[in-house]
GULO-571936 format. One record per residue (C-alpha): residue number from 0; residue in one letter; z, y, x. Coordinates in Angstrom, 3 decimals, padded with zeros to 6 digits. Example, Ala and Ser with C-alpha at 12.3 -4.5 7.8 and 13.67 -1.06 7.14 Angstrom:
BEGIN
+--------+------+----------+----------+----------+
| markol | sefi |        Z |        Y |        X |
+--------+------+----------+----------+----------+
|      0 |    A |  007.800 | -004.500 |  012.300 |
|      1 |    S |  007.140 | -001.060 |  013.670 |
+--------+------+----------+----------+----------+
//
This chain:
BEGIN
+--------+------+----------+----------+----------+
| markol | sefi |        Z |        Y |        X |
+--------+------+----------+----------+----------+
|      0 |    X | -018.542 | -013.492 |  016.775 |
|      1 |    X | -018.542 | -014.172 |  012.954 |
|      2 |    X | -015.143 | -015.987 |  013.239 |
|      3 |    X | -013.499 | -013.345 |  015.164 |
|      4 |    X | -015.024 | -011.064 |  011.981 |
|      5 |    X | -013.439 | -013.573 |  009.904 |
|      6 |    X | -010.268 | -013.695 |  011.336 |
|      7 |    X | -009.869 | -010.088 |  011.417 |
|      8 |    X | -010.655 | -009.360 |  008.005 |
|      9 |    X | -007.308 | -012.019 |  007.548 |
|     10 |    X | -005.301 | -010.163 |  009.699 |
|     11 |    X | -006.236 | -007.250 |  008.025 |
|     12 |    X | -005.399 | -008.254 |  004.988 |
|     13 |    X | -001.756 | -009.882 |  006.013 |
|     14 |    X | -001.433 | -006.311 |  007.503 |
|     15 |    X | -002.296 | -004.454 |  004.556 |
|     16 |    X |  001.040 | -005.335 |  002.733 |
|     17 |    X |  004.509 | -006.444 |  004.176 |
|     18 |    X |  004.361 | -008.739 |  000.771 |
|     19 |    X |  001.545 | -010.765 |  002.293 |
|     20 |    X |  002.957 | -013.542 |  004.544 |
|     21 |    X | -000.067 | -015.608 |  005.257 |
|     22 |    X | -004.174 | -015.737 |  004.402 |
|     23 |    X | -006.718 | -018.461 |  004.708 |
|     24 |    X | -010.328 | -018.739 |  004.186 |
|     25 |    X | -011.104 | -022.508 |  003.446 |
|     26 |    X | -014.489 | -024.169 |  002.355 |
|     27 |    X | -014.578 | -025.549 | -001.447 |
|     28 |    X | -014.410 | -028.775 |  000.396 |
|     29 |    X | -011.378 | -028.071 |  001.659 |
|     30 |    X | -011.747 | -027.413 |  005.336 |
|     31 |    X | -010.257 | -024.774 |  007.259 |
|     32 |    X | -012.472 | -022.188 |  008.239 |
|     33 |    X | -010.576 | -019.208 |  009.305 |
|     34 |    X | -006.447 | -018.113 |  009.144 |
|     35 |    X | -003.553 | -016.290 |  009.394 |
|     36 |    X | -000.573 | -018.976 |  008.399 |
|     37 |    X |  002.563 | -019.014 |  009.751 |
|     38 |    X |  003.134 | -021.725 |  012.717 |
|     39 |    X |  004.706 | -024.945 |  010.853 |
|     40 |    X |  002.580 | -024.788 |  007.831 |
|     41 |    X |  000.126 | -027.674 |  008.289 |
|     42 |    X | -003.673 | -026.033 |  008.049 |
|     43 |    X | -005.344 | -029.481 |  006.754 |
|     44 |    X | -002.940 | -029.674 |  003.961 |
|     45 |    X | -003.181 | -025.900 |  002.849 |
|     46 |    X | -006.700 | -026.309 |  002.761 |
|     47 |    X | -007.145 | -029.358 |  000.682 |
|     48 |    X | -004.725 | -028.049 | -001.777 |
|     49 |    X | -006.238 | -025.236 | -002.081 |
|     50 |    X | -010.283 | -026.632 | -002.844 |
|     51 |    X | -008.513 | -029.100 | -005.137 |
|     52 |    X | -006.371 | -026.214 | -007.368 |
|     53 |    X | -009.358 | -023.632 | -007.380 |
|     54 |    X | -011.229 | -026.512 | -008.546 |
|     55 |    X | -009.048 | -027.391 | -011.515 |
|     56 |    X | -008.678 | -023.927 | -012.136 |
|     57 |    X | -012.171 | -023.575 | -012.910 |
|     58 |    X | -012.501 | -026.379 | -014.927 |
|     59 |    X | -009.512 | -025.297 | -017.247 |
|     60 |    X | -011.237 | -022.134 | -017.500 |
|     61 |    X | -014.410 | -023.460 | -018.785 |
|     62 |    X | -012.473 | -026.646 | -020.936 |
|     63 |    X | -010.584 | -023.862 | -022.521 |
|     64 |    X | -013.029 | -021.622 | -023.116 |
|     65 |    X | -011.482 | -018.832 | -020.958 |
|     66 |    X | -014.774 | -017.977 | -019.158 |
|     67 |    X | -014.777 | -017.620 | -015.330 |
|     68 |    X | -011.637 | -017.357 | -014.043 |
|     69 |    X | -010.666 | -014.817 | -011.523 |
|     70 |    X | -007.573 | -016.618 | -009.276 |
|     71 |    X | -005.210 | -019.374 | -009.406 |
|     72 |    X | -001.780 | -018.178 | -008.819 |
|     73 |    X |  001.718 | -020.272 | -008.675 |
|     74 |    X |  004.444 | -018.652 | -008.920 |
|     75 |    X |  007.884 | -020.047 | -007.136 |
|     76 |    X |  011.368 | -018.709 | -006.415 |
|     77 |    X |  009.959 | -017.824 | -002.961 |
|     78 |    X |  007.165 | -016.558 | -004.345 |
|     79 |    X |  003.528 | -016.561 | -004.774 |
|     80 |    X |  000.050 | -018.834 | -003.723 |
|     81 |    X | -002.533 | -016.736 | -004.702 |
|     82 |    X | -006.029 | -018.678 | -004.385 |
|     83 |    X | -009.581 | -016.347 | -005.200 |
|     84 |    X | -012.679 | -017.290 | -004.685 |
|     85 |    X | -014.708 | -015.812 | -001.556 |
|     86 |    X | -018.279 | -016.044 | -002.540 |
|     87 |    X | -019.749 | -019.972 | -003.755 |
|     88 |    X | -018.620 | -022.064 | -000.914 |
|     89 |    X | -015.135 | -020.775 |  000.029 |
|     90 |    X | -011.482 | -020.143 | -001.255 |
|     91 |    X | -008.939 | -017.282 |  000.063 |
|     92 |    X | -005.704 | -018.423 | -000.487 |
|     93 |    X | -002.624 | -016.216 |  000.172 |
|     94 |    X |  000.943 | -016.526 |  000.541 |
|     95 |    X |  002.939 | -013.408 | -001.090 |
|     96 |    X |  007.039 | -012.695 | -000.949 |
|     97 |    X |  008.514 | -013.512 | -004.700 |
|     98 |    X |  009.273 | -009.334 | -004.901 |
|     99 |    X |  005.421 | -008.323 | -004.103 |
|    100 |    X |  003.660 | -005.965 | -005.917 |
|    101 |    X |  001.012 | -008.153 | -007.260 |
|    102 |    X | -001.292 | -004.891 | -008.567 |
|    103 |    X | -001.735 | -003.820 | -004.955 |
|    104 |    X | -001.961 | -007.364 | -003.624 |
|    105 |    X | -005.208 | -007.952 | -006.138 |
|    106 |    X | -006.710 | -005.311 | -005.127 |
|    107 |    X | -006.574 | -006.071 | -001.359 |
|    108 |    X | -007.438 | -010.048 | -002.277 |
|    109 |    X | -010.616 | -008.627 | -004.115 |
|    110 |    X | -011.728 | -006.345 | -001.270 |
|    111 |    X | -011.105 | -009.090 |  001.436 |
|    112 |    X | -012.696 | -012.039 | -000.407 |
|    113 |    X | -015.981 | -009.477 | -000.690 |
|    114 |    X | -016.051 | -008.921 |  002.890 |
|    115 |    X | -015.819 | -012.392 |  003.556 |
|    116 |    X | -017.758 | -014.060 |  000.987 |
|    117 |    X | -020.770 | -011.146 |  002.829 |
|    118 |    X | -020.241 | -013.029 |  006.261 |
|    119 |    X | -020.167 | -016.836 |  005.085 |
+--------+------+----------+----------+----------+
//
């Protein structure tokens, strides 16, 4: 029951935008616990990468001084890995097309990674 709740708040959120490609809710550990990816993309790796970059993130944040940061994002000439934070023990990590309309895309990041981070 909570997983299909999970996974529809992904779907959701890949459906809310033709920009978003692809959505996955991992633990800070870097497991897979819920997604929408593409078939090909290997799950294990996405997830590890994306602990591990959240995680340096937040250290740069705080070793700069910058605070708390909001996201990770990389940028590419395909376009974009967004990675948020979905409560204390998870990561949403999204794939976005390089011509997305990142404004619109926050905002639906930020509402999905509050209904998730209420059902982890």
């Amino acid at each position: 029951m909570r997983t299909d709740m999970l996974q529809q708040i992904l779907n959701d959120l890949n459906g809310s935008s033709a920009d978003v490609e692809a959505s996955a809710l991992i633990s800070k550990d870097g497991l897979m616990i819920a997604s929408a990816l593409p078939n090909g993309i290997d799950e294990d790796r996405v997830g590890a990468m994306s602990a591990a970059l959240l995680s340096l993130g937040d250290r740069a944040g705080r070793e700069l001084a910058r605070g708390e940061i909001d996201r990770v994002m990389i940028q590419g000439e395909k376009g974009y890995v967004i990675m948020t934070s979905a409560g204390d023990e998870a990561v949403l990590t999204i794939i976005a097309k390089s011509n997305a309309k990142l404004g619109l895309i926050f905002l639906d990041i930020k509402r999905a990674a509050e209904a998730l981070s209420k059902l982890i």
